[in-house]
N, C-alpha and C positions, 0 to 999 in steps of 0.2 A: 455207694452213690457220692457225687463230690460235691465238694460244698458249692452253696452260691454268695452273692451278694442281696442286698435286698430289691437292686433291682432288676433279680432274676439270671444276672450273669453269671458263671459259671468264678470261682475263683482260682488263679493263676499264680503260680509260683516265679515268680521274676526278679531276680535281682538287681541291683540298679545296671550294672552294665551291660546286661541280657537285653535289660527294655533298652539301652543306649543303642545299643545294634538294630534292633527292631527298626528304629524309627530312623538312623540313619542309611538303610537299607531301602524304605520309599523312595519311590521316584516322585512323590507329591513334596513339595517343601514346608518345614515346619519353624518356625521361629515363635520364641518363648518370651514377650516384651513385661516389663514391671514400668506401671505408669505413672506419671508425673503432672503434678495436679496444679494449679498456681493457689492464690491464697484467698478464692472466691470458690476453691470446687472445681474448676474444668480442668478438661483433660489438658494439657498444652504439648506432651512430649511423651514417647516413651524410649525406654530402654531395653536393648536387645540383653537377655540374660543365658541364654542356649539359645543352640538352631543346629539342623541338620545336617547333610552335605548338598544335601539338595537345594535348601537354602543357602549354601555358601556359590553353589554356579552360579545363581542367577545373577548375584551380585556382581557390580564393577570395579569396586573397589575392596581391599582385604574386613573381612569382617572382624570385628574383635567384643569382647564382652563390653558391655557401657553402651555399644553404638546407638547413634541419638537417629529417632526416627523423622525430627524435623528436619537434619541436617542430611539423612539419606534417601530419602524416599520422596518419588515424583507425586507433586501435588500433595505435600505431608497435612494439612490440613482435611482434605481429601479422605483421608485415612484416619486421623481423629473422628472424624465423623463419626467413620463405620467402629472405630476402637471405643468410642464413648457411648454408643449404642450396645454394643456387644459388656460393657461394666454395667449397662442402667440395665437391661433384659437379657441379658444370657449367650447372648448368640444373635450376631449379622453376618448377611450375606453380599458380599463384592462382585460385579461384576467386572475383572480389568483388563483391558486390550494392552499388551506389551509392544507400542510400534517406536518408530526410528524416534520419536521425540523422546525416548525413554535413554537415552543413548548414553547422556551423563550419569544415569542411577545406574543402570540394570547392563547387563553382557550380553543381552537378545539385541543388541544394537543392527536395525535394518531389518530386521525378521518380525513379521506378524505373528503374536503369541496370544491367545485369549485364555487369562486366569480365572476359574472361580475358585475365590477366597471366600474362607471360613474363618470372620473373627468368631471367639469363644472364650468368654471367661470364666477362669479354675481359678478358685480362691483367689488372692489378689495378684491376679497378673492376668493376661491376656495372650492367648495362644492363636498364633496367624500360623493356617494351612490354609498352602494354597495347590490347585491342582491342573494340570494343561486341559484345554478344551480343543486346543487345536484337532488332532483328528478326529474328535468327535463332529466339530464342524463338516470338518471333509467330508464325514462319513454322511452325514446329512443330506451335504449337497449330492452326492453320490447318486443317495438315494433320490431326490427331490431330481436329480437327471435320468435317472430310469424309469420315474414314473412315469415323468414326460416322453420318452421313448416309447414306453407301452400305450399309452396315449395315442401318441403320433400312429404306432405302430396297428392299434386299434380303429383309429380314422379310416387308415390306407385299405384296413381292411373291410371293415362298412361301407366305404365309397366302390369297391370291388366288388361286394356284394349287391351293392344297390344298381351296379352297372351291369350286372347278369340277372337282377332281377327285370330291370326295363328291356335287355334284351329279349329276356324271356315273353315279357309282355307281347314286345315290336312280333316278334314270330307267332305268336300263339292268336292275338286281336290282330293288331293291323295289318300282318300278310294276309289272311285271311279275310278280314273286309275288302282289300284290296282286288283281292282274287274276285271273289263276289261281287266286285263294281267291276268288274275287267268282263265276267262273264257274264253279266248281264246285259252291257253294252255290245258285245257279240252277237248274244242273240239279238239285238234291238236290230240288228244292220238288217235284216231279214225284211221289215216292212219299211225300209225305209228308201230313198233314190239314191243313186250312186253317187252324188256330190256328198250327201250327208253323213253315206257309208263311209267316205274316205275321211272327214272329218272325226266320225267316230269310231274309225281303226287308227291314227292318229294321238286318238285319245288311249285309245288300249295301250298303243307302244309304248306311251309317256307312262303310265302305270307298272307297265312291264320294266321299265328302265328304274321307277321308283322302287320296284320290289327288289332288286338286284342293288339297289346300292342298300338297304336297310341291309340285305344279307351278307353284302361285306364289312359292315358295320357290327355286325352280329357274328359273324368270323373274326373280328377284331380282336372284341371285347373278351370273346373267348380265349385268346390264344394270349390276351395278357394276365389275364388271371391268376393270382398266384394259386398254386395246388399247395395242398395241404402240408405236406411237406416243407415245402417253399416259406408256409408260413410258421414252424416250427422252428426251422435253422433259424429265421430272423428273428423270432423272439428268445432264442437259447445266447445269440452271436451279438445282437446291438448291448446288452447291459457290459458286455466284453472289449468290443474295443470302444465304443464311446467314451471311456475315462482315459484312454490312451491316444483320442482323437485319430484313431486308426478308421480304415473302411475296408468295406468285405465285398465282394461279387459274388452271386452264385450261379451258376450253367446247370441247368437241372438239361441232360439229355438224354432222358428216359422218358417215358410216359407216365408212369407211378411205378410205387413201389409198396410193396407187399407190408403189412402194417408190422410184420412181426422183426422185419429191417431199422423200422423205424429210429428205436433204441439204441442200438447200436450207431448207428448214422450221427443221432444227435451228440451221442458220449465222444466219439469221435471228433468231429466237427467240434465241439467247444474244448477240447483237449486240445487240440492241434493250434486253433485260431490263440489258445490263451498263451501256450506258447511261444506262438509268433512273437504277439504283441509284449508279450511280459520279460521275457529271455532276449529275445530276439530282435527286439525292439523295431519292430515291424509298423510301414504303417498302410500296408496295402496284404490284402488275402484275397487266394482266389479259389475260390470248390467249386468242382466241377462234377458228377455224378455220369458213369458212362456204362456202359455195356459193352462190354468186350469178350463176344461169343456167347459162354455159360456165365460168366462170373460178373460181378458189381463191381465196379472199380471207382473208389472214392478218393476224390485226386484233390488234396490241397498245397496250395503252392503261397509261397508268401516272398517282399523284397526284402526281408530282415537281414540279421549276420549270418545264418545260418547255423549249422550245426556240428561240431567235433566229432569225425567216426568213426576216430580211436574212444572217443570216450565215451564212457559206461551211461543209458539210458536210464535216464531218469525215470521216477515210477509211472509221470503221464504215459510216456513212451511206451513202458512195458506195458502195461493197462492195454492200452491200442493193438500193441502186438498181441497180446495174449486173447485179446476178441475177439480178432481174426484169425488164431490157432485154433480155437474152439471151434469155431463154424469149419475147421478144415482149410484157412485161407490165408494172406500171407500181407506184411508188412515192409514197404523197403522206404527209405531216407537216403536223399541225394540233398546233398550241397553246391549249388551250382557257383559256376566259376566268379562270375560278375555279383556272385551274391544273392541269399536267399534259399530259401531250402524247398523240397519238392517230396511231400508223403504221398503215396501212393499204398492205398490200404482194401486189398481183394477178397473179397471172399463169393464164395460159390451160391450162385441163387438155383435155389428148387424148383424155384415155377415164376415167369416173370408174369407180374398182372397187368391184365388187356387194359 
């Protein structure tokens, strides 16, 4: 059993130049300051005594032992603060944005950098790590844009639903009320004189004319619908190219498609599209879904660079090929002249659904 520490850590054989590598080996930066007090107690200055290599990029100017943190560091008072904090309690935390006004300290000059910094004090000195937040920001926003997309994506689809359920209403109540006043004014013509007949056959036509536009209204709604499918691709394809500010079409020209396809279709479709946008740097896809004779034919098409067909596919590639070897069905890639590449991915369907 190995030994520990008392607080529970395991203990480490390390010699000084062992742990030297360690720490110059982070990509976080570490600088090791001994601080500099006036003759009232505060902090007024510190001294750089080690640091890492990570700590040596950031900097603008060469760093060397002694370096005074009043005379290097932007808003050095700033940093007292959180240095005189971290001597009176143990540890502060910094939040720093690295922008262009940093230009005369720091080497990030014109780039947006956001640091959190870890003052901490070990016996008498004070140890600043600092660490990039940058792509964790992005990855934030990332996400904070795909929920919104699910969102949106969710809307589109409640507002879809809610327009096939009033359709459904309009056909199920109001043609049939209609009908019912249409045929009851019919029969009314029976006792009535013939000025009044034609007034209320008149009335019929106009009812007859109102049931026929609700029904093309109700053939509309239907035929915009997205099918199920339809609503799959979109939420597999938007978290994909939204960060690349890419757009997607899709031509469903099938009727449905058999649930057990589904799978397949979607692994496809977000393979294909990611490498448009990612490789390919694409900023337009086009899938189109077709039938041709017995077989499914999944056609996507993008404006990117296209594709080298001497060279060897990549594992997305194979993946695709190799699920349509399995169902017995075939995989081709064209490069077209003007640019853009055109997958065409077949496989054999067993029974198409009505």
């Amino acid at each position: 059993m190995s030994e520990v520490t008392s607080s529970g850590y395991p203990v480490v054989s390390l010699n000084r130049d062992e742990l030297v590598n360690i720490l110059d080996g982070l990509s976080d930066y570490i600088g090791v300051h001994e601080v500099v007090f006036d003759e009232f107690g505060s902090i007024v200055d510190a001294h750089l005594v080690w640091w890492n290599n990570a700590y040596e990029k950031i900097r603008n100017k060469q760093v060397i032992v002694g370096q005074s943190m009043a005379e290097t560091y932007f808003e050095p008072w700033t940093a007292f603060a959180y240095v005189t904090e971290a001597w009176d309690t143990g540890r502060s935390l910094q939040l720093f944005e690295m922008t262009s006004n940093t230009r005369d300290k720091y080497r990030e000059a014109g780039t947006e950098v956001c640091l959190l910094v870890n003052w901490q004090r070990v016996g008498d000195y004070i140890v600043e790590a600092g660490g990039d937040l940058s792509e964790y920001i992005v990855m934030q926003k990332l996400l904070l844009d795909q929920k919104s997309l699910v969102a949106i994506a969710s809307k589109k689809r409640a507002l879809a639903i809610e327009r096939q359920r009033i359709a459904h209403n309009l056909h199920d109540s109001v043609i049939q009320q209609l009908y019912a006043t249409s045929l009851g004014l019919s029969m009314a013509t029976r006792d009535v004189d013939e000025e009044t007949a034609i007034k209320i056959g008149n009335s019929i036509d106009a009812i007859a004319n109102v049931i026929d536009g609700i029904r093309r209204e109700i053939l509309d709604v239907e035929s915009k619908s997205p099918s199920s499918l339809m609503v799959q691709l979109e939420d597999v394809l938007l978290p994909i190219v939204s960060p690349a500010e890419a757009e997607f079409e899709i031509f469903e020209l099938i009727p449905r498609l058999n649930d057990e396809f589904f799978p397949h279709v979607r692994a496809v479709c977000s393979e294909a599209t990611s490498n448009a946008v990612r490789h390919g740097q694409a900023n337009k896809v086009w899938i189109s879904l077709e039938r041709k004779g017995d077989n499914l034919h999944l056609i996507i098409s993008d404006n990117g660079s296209g594709i080298d067909p001497h060279a060897p596919l990549r594992n997305g590639l194979n993946n695709m090929r190799q699920r349509a070897q399995s169902m017995g069905g075939t995989m081709t890639i064209e490069t077209r002249d003007g640019g853009g590449t055109v997958l065409d991915w077949a496989v054999p369907h067993p029974g198409w659904a009505s």
